[in-house]
PAVOBA-487387 format. One line per 4 residues: their letters; for each residue x, y, z of N, C-alpha, C. Coordinates in steps of 0.2 Angstrom, whole numbers. Layout:
a> X Y Z X Y Z X Y Z | ...
//
This chain:
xxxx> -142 43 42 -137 38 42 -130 40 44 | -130 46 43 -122 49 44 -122 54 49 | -129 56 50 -129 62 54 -129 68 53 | -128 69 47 -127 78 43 -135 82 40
xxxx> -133 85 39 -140 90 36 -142 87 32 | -147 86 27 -149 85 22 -145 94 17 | -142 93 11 -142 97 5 -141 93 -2 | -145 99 -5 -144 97 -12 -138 100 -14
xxxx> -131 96 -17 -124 98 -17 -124 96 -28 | -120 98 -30 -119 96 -36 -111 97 -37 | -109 91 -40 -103 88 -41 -99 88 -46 | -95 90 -49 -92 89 -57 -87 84 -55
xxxx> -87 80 -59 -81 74 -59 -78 73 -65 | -73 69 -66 -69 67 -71 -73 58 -72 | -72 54 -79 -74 51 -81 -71 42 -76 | -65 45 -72 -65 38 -69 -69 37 -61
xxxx> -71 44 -59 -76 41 -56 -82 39 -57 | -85 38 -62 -91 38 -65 -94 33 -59 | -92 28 -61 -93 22 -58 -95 21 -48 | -90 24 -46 -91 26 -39 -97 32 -38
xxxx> -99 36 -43 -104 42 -42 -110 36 -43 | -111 32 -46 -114 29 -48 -116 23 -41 | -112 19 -40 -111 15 -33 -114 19 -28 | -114 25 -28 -115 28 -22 -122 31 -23
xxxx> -124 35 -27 -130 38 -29 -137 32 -33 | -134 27 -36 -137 22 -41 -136 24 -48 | -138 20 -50 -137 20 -58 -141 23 -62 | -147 22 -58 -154 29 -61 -154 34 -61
xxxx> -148 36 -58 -147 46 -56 -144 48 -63 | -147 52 -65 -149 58 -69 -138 60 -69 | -135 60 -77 -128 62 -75 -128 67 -79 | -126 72 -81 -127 78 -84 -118 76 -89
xxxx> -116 74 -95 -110 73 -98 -107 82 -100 | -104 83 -96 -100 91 -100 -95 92 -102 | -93 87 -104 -87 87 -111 -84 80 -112 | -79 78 -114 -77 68 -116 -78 66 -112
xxxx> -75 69 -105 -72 64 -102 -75 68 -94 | -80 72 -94 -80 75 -85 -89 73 -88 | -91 74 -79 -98 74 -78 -103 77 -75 | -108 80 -72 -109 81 -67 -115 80 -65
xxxx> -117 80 -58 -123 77 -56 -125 81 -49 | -131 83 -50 -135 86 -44 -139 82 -40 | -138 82 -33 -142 76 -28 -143 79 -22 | -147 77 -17 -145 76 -11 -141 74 -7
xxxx> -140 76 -3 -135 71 2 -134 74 9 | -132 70 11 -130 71 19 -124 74 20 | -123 81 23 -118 84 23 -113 83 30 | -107 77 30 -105 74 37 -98 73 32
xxxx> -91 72 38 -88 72 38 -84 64 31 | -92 58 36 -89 53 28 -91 57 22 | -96 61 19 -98 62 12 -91 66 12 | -88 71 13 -82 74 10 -78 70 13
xxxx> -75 66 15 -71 59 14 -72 55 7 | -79 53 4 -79 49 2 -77 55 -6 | -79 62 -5 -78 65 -12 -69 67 -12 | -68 67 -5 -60 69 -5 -55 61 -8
xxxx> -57 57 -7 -54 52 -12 -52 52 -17 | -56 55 -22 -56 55 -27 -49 60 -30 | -46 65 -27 -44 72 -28 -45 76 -33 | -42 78 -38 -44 84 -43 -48 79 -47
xxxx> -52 76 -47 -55 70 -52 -65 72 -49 | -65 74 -44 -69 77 -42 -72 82 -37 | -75 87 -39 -76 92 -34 -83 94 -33 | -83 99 -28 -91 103 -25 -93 106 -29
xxxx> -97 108 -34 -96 116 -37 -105 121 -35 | -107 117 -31 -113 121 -28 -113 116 -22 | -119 118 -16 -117 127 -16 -112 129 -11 | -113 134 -13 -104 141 -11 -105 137 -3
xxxx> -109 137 1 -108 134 10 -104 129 9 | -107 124 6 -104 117 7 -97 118 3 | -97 120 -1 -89 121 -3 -87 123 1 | -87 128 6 -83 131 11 -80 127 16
xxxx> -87 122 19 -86 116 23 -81 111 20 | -81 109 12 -77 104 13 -69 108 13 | -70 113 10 -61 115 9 -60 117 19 | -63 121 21 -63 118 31 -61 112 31
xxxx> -65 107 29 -63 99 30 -55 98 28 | -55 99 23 -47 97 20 -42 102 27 | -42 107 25 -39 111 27 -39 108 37 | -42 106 39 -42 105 44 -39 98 44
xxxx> -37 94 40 -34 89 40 -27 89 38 | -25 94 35 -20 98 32 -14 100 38 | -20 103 41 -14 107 48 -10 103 52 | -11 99 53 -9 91 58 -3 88 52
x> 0 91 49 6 88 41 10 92 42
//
């Protein structure tokens, strides 16, 4: 649909995403609660420049934290959105 690789990428977020991780993934996905108010969730996805658009939205409320490649890629993505400011 986007045209990226298929990876399994896992996310920690803050509890005001809940909703949008939710909308995006469905409501069936498995959410891992790791402390009041953050969460995390491991899935698939398509690794393309809307997926880290759709997680840069969010700013410190959500992040990549596996695996180490695609972190790489999205901080490239910022950073190359960055330079152009």
């Amino acid at each position: 649909m986007y045209s990226g690789r298929e990876e399994t990428v896992t996310l920690e977020f803050a509890a005001p995403a809940l909703g949008a991780v939710y909308d995006k993934f469905g409501e069936s996905t498995p959410v891992e609660q790791t402390g009041p108010n953050t969460g995390r969730l491991t899935h698939q996805v398509e690794i393309s420049s809307t997926f880290f658009s759709w997680g840069a939205q969010f700013g410190s409320d959500m992040k990549i934290t596996a695996p180490q490649a695609v972190k790489e890629e999205f901080k490239a993505f910022l950073e190359s959105i960055l330079k152009d400011y």
